[in-house]
N, C-alpha and C positions, 0 to 999 in steps of 0.2 A: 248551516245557520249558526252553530254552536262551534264554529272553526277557533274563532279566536279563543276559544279555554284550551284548546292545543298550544295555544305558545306561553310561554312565561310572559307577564307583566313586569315591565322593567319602567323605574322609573331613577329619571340622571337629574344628580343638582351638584352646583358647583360649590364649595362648600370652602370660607375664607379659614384656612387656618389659623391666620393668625389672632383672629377675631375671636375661633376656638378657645386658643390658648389663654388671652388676655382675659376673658370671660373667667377659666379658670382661676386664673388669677387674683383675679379681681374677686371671686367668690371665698378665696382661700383666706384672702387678706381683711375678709371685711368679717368672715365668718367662726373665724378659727375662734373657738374661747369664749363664742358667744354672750354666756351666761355667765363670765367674770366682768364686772363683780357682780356678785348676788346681793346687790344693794343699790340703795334710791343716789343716783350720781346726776348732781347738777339737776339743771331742769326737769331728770324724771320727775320734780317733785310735782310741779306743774302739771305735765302734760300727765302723768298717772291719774290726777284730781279728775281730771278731766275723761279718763276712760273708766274709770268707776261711774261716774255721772252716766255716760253712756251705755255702761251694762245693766244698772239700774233705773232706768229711763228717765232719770232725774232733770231737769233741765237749767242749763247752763250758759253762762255770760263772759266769753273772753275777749279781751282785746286785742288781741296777740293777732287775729286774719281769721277768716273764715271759716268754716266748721267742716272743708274736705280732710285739709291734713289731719284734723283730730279723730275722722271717721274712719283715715284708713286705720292709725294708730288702735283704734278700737274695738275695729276688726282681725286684727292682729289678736288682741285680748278676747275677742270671743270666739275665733280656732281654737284656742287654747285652755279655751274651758272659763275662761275668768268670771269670778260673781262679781265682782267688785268691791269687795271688802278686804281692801285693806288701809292703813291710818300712812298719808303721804302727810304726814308732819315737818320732815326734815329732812335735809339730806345725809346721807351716810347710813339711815335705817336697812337693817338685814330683811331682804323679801323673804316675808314666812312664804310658806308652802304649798300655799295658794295660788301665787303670782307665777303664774308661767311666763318669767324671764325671758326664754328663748323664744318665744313667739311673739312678746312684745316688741322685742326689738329686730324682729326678722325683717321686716319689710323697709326702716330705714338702711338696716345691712345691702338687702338685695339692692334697693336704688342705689348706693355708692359703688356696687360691684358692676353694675350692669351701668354705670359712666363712664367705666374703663373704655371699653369697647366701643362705648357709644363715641366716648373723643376721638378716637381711629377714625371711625366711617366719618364724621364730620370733616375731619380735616381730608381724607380723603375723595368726601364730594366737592371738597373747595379746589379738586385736581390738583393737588400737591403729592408729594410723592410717597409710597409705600414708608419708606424708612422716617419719613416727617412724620405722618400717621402713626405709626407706631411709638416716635418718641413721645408724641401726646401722651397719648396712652401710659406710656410708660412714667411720665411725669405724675397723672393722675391716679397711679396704682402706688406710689412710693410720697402722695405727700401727706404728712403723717395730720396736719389739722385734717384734712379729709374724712381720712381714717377712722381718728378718732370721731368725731362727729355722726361718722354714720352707723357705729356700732352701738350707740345709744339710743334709747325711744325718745329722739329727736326728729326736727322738722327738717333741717337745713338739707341733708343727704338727699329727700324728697322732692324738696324744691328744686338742686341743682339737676336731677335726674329730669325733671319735667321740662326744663329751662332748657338740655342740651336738645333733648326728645322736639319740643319745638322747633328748634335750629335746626337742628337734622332732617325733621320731617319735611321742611319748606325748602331746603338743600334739594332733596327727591326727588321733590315736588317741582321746584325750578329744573330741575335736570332732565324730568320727561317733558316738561314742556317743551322741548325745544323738540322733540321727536313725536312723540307719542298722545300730542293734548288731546283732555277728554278722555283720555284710555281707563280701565280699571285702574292702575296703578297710580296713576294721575290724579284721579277724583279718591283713593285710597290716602295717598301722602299729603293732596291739601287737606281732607277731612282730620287727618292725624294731627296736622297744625295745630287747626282752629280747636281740638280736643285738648292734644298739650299742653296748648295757651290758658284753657280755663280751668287746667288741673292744675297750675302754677301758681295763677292767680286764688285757684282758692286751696292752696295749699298756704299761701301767706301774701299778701298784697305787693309786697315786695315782687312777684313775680309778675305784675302789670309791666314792671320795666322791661321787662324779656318783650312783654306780650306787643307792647307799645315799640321793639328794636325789628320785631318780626311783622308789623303794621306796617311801620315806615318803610322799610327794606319792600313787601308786598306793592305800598303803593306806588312805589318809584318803580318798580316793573311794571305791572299796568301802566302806566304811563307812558311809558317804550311801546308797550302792548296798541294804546290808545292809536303811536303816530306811526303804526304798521301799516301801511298802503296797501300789504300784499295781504291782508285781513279786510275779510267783510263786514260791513257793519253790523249785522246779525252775531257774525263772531264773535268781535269783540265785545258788544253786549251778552254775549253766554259767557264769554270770560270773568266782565266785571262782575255778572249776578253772583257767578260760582263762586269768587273769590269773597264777596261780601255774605253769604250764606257761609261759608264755611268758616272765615276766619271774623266774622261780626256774629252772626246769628246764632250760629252752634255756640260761640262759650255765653253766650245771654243768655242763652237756656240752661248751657247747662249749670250757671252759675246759679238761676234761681233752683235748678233742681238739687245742688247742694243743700240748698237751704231749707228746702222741702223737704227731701231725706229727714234732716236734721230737728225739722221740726215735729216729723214724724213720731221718730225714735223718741224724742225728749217731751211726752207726753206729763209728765208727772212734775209737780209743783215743787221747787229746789229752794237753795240757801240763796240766787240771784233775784226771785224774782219782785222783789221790792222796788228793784232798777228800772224793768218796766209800768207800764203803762198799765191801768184796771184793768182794762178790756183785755190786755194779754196776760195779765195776771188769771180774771177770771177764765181764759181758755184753757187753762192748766187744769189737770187734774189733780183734786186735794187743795189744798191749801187757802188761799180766795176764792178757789170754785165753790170750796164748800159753803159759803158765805153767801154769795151773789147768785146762783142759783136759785129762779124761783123768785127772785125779787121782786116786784112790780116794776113795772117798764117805765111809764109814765110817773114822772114826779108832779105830785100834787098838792092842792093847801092843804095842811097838814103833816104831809108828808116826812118822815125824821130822817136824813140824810148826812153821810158824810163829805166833806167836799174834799177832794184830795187837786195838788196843786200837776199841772200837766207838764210845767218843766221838769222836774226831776233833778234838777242841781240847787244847791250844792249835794244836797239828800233828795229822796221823795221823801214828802210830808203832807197833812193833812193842816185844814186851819181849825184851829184848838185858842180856845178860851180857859179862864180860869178864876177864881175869888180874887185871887192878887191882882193889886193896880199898878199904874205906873208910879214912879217915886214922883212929888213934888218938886223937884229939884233934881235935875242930871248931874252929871260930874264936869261938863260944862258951864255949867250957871244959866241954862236953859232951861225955863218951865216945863212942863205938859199938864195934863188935862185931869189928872189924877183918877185916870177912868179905868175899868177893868179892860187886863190886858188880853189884847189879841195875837197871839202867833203862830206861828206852822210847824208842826212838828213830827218827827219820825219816825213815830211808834203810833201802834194802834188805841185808841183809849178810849175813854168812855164822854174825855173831854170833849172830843171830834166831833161828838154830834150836835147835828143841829135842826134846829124844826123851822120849815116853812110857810111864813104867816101872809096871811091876807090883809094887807094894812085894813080893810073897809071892818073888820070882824075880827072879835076878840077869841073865836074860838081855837085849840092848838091840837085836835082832832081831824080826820077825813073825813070828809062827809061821806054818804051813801046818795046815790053814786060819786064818787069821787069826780073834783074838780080839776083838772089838768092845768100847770102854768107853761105858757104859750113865750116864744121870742115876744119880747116886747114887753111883758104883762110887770108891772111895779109889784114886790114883794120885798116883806120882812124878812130878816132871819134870827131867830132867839135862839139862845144857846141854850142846850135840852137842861142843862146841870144846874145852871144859875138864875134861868129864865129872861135872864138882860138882852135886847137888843142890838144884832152888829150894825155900828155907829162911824163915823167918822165927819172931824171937822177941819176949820183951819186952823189946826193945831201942829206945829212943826213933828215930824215922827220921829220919834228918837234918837237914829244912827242914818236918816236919811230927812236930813233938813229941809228941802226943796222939795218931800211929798210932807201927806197928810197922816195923822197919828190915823190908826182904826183902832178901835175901841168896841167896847160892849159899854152903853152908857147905864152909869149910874145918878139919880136925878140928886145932885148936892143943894141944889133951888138957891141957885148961886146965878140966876140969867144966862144959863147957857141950855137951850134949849135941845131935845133928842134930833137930829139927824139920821135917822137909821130907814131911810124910803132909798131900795136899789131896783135897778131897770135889769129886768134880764136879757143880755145879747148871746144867745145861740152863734157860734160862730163857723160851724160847720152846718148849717140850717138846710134844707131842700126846699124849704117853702117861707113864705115871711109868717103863715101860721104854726110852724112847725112845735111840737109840743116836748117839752125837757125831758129827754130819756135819761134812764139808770146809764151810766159808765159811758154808752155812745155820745149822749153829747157834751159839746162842749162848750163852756161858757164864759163869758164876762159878768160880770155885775158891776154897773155903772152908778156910783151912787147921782140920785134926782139932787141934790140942792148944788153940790158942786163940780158933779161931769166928772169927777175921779172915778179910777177903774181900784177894784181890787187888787194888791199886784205882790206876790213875794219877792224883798228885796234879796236875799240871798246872805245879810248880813249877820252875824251873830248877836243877839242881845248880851248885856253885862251879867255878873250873876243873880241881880233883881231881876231879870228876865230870865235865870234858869239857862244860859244858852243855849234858848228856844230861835227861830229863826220873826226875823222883825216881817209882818206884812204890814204894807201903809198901801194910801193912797195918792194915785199919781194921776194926772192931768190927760185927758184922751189925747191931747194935742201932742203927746209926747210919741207916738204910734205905737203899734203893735208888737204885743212879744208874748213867747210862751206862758212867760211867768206870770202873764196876767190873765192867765186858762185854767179855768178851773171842771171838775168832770165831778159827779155823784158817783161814789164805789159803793158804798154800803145805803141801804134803803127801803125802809119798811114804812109803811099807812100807821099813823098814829092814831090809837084809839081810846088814850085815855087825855080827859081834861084836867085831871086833879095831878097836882106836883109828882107827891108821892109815888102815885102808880106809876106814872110817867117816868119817874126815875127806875122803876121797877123793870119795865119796859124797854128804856135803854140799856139796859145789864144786862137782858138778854137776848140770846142771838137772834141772829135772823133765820126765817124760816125756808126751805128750801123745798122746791115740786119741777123745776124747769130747769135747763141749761140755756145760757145764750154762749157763743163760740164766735172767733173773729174768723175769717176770711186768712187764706197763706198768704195773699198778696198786704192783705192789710199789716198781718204780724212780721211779712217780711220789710215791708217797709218800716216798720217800727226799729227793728234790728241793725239797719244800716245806719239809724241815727247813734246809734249807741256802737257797732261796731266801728272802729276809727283805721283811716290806711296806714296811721304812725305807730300801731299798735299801741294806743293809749287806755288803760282801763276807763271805765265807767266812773264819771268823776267822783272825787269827794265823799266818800263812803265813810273813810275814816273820821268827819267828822260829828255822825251820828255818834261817836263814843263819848265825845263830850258833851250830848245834850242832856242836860237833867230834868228830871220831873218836879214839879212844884213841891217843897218841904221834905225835900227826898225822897219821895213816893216814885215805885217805882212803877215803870208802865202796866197795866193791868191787861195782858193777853187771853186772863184765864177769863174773865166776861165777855171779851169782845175776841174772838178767834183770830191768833196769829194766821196768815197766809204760811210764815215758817216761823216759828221761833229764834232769833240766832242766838247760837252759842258762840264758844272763845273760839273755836277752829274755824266756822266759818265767817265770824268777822275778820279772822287771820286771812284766810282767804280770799276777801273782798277787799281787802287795803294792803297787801302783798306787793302790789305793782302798783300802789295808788303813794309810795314812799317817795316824797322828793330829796331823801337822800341820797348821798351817791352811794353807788354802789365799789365795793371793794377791790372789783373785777372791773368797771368800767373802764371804757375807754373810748377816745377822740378816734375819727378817721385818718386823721394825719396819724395814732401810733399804730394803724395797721399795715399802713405803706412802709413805716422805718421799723417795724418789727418788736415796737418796743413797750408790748402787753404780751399777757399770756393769761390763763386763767388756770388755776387750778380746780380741779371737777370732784376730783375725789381722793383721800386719803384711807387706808388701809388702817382701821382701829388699833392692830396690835405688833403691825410693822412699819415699815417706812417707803412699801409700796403704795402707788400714787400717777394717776390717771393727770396728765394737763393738756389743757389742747395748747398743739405748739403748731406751729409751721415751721416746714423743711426750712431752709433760712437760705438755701443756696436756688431753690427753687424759686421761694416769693423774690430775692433784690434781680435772680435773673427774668424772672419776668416783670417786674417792673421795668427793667432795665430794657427788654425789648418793647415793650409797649413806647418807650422814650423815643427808642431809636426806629421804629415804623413809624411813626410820627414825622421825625427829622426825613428822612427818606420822601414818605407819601410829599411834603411839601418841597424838597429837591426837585424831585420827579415831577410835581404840579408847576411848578417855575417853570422847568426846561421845556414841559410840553406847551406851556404859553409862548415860548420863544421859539416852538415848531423844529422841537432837537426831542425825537422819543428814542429815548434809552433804553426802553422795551417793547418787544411786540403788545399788539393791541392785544391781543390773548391773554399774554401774563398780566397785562396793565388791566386788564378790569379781573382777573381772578386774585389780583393784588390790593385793589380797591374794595372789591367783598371779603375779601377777608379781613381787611379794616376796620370794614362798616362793622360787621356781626362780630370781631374777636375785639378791637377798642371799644368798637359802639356798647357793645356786649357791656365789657367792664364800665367804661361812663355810667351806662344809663343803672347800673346796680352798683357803683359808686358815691359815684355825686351826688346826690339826694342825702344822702345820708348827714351831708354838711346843713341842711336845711331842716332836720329833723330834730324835732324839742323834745326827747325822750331818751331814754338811758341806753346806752351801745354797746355792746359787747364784739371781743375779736370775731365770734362766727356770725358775723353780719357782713362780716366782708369777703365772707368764700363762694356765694355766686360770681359777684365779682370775680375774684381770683381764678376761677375755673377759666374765666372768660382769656384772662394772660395767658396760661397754661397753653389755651387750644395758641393761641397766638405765635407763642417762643419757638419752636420746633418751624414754623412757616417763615421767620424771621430769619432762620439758620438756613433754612433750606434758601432762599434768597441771596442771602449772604454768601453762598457756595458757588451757586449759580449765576448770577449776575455780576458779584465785586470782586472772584477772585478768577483772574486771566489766566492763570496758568496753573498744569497740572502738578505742578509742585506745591501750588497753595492752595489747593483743594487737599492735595495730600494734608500738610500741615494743618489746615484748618478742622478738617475728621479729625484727626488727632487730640486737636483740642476741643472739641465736643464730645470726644470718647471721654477723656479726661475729665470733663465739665459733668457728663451722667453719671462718672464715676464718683463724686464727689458729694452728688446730690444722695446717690445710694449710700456711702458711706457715711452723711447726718439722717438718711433715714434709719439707719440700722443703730447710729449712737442713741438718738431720738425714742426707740422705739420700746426702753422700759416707761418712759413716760405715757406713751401711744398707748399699751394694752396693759400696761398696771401689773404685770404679773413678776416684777422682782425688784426685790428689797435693793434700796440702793442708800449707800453710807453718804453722809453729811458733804462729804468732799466731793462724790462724784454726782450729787444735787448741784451744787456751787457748781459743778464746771458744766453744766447742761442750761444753766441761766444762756437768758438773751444776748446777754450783753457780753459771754463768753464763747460764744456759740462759734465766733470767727476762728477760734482758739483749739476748735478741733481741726478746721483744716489743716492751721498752719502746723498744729503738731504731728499731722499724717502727708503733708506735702510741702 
């Protein structure tokens, strides 16, 4: 019964050495040195911001893609111990001693090591040959933007690893199909897909393109799959299902569960959260939690409320009155109404509030039991400060002629009568009796005499407005839009009638017993409004710096509790990427393809050692150069087969045709977009891309050998000149490569001769 413990247990794998090897390599090359330099280089400055946020559960607003790549980044930093304290001001700052370096940037290391290998097995699932395989490989262990890139606590290295991991896994995947469908390893390498796919994508949005080459590529096999006769209809519907479960439904999930994570972790009330919405403000803890907690639910007559505006651009802002009126005279030679002003503004204050009146009844208390105001129901609003009524006529508005001035009216007994009766429109309602909640609902106010909506124009007033933002009033007939949504954030029962108190009473806070919390699907949809696929920050931030308070008075946080205070670093923060100046480093797509940017990353304080990202120069014109000439070929080859002359077997001609589709498609589809993008570029935006030439060039050579040279003397010749051609590429990597890892001083002259534009200048002086 116990025989077999008699014999040894043996167990046989066949084990690729070369894959060994490259591994090695690729580990040696990305790893060596890790932790020079011991300082914030390029983008750490960013993406550092952002992993302190994460160890302090801070919560946080980027534009840049999704919150996977920042979590692995994170987690990198919490191996290694990190509190999160330390000051990302600048780049070139020396990591104090805290910053476990080597762990932060391990895991971008390990993905550009482990692409080595990975371009091998790809090109060799596309059945190409051992030695084309390998020169992939070989191309992506020696090209030095690579390199660079992925030794830094950067994104790109990540992204490119997930993108090949994709390709790869659907290569597998398409390869047992043909033998083994349904098997373990079958349903193993499509699952891998559809996971690759939405670790791409939420590593940076940019990876939808991959995700979108490996969709198309999916559906045009199903297709073939579909008009298989020798498949039963039962089959082929378990094929469609499998493939839209794995490569549709898996990354929807796990894309929301990014976000989920992320909202998890990022429980605590940060320097962003002004950008959102009440309700996600109030789910944070601290900050506007502390505030809105506890509120009263139901807004009522009486009720002292602040009305905060639902668009959120150009700033969030509240609507805010004040003593000052409009001037008599614009700087047009336009009238107004010389009424007190009404505008929206981006600080918390005491101006903001405002009390909800009962036109039938003079009183500006709650009753007992309090009276709830309903959709529909006609109410006042008096401004808690000045006690003036918000008014609006037909009076042209300011900086927006075609609406209505709003006003807080002052009576001049001039025959212009108050207008100050609005209808309240619930716009998210469940019932036509639904009753005005704190922060969940959300509203119109339609003034009754002339059908105007409330509405922020977004415009800046002059300095008689304080560059306050203008609200007017604008015509229903013009339809719907955010900025004419308004939401209750702050909201307390008012219980005094006399001025005084009542002023007393708005100065101080509100009282807190309860929590209300949004829903993940509600805050996640919040988020996609505001995360953008061009990586575009959160707009217009920068312009809260210019808004002033009336007589220079500055906003008054200390009566009315900031959600966060900002100071100078994190408004730095919030308008960092919000600069519509160019940047120093930018660059067009067109100078990625001619080679003619570079950035430099980092500079050594007390020498003349110096980090750039560069590209091998011999590597990116020869792969362009193949990408050109697969091109010319594929449509040679597409001509002759229309005229019933195939120059290749059907075998080679569709393993010629996928490698097309996935290594051009590949580069297009993380190319071209990028001409269509209103946002500032930098050269490592174009190295997914690039990867995509890479796996290509070696498949191109390998063609070239085998199909266009007849005889064995030009094969000879032709090795020859690919030997040569790697050699060359080796020899700019090794010029290249104090640039690449920063670790030696290099004198003026031998700077000058590592320029772009001198770069040809080494070949010709070594061949």
């Amino acid at each position: 019964m116990l025989g077999f413990l008699q014999r040894p247990v043996v167990v046989t794998a066949d084990v690729n050495l070369n894959i060994v090897v490259l591994t090695l390599m690729g580990l040696l090359s990305r790893l060596w040195q890790l932790t020079y330099p011991r300082a914030v280089v390029f983008d750490e400055v960013y993406y550092g911001q952002y992993i302190s946020f994460y160890m302090k559960r801070v919560f946080f607003l980027d534009g840049s893609g999704p919150p996977f790549g920042h979590m692995l980044l994170a987690l990198g930093g919490y191996l290694g111990g990190f509190d999160g304290n330390f000051l990302w001001n600048r780049i070139g700052a020396e990591y104090s001693s805290n910053v476990p370096v080597w762990s932060l940037r391990l895991l971008p290391a390990l993905a550009g090591a482990l692409s080595v290998p990975m371009a091998y097995q790809i090109v060799w699932e596309l059945r190409f040959s051992h030695c084309a395989a390998m020169g992939a490989a070989l191309l992506m262990l020696i090209e030095n933007a690579l390199i660079t890139q992925s030794r830094l606590m950067l994104l790109e290295s990540v992204l490119i690893f997930f993108n090949l991991l994709a390709v790869l896994s659907y290569l597998k995947f398409s390869n047992s199909q043909k033998h083994r469908p349904f098997s373990l390893s079958w349903w193993l390498w499509l699952m891998l897909t559809g996971v690759a796919c939405a670790c791409a994508v939420g590593i940076k949005y940019m990876g939808a393109f991959t995700y979108l080459l490996v969709l198309g590529v999916a559906a045009v096999h199903t297709w073939h799959l579909i008009g298989d006769r020798t498949l039963s209809n039962v089959s082929v519907l378990c094929h469609m299902l499998s493939r839209t479960v794995a490569l549709v439904v898996v990354p929807v999930v796990m894309y929301l569960l990014f976000f989920y994570v992320h909202l998890i972790l990022l429980y605590r009330s940060g320097p962003h959260d002004q950008i959102m919405s009440s309700a996600f403000q109030a789910s944070l803890e601290g900050g506007l939690a502390r505030i809105t907690q506890g509120q009263p639910l139901e807004v009522a007559y009486g009720s002292q409320v602040t009305l905060k505006n639902a668009f959120g651009k150009p700033v969030p802002c509240w609507l805010h009155s004040h003593q000052h009126t409009y001037p008599m005279i614009y700087e047009n030679g336009r009238g107004s109404s010389h009424q007190q002003q009404v505008t929206c503004y981006p600080f918390k204050d005491v101006n903001n509030w405002w009390i909800v009146k009962d036109p039938g009844r003079h009183q500006l208390e709650v009753s007992n039991p309090p009276r709830p105001v309903r959709h529909g129901d006609v109410v006042q609003l008096v401004h808690g400060m000045t006690t003036r009524l918000l008014n609006t006529h037909d009076v042209a508005a300011p900086l927006s002629p075609h609406s209505q001035e709003v006003s807080c009216y002052v009576d001049y007994n001039i025959s212009m009568p108050a207008q100050n009766l609005w209808r309240l429109d619930i716009v998210n309602r469940e019932s036509p009796a639904d009753t005005w909640k704190t922060i969940l609902s959300e509203v119109r106010l339609v003034h009754v005499n002339t059908s105007a909506i409330l509405k922020l124009s977004g415009a800046h007033l002059p300095d008689w407005g304080f560059r306050q933002l203008e609200v007017v009033g604008e015509k229903l007939s013009r339809g719907y839009h955010e900025s004419a949504v308004w939401n209750v954030e702050e909201h307390r029962y008012g219980t005094s009638q006399e001025q005084k108190e009542r002023e007393l009473e708005l100065h101080s806070p509100t009282q807190v017993d309860i929590s209300r919390n949004l829903s993940f699907m509600a805050r996640f949809s919040e988020l996609q409004t505001d995360w953008s696929p061009w990586g575009r920050p959160p707009p217009g931030i920068r312009a809260c710096l210019e808004l002033r308070c009336p007589e220079g008075r500055a906003p008054q946080p200390g009566t009315l509790p900031l959600p966060h205070e900002p100071n100078e670093l994190e408004w730095r923060m919030l308008t960092v990427r919000s600069d519509d100046t160019e940047h120093k480093y930018s660059s067009t797509p067109l100078d990625w393809v001619t080679l003619d940017t570079n950035i430099a990353y980092w500079l050594h304080p007390r020498t003349s050692a110096q980090i750039h990202l560069l590209g091998n120069v011999v590597i990116w014109a020869s792969a362009g150069l193949a990408t050109v000439l697969y091109a010319m070929l594929f449509l040679w080859y597409l001509l002759r087969r229309r005229r019933k002359i195939c120059d290749l077997p059907e075998d080679s001609w569709r393993r010629w045709v996928l490698a097309g589709v996935l290594c051009v498609g590949g580069w297009a589809m993380n190319y071209l977009p990028f001409f269509l993008m209103d946002k500032t570029l930098f050269l490592y935006h174009y190295l997914p891309a690039l990867t995509f030439q890479i796996l290509l060039l070696p498949m191109v050579l390998q063609h070239l050998s085998d199909h266009l040279c007849r005889s064995q003397l030009q094969r000879s010749l032709f090795s020859a000149l690919v030997v040569a051609w790697y050699s060359s590429a080796c020899h700019v990597f090794n010029t290249l490569r104090p640039l690449t890892y920063g670790d030696k001083s290099l004198s003026p002259s031998e700077l000058k001769a590592l320029r772009w534009k001198d770069s040809w200048d080494i070949l010709i002086r070594k061949y």
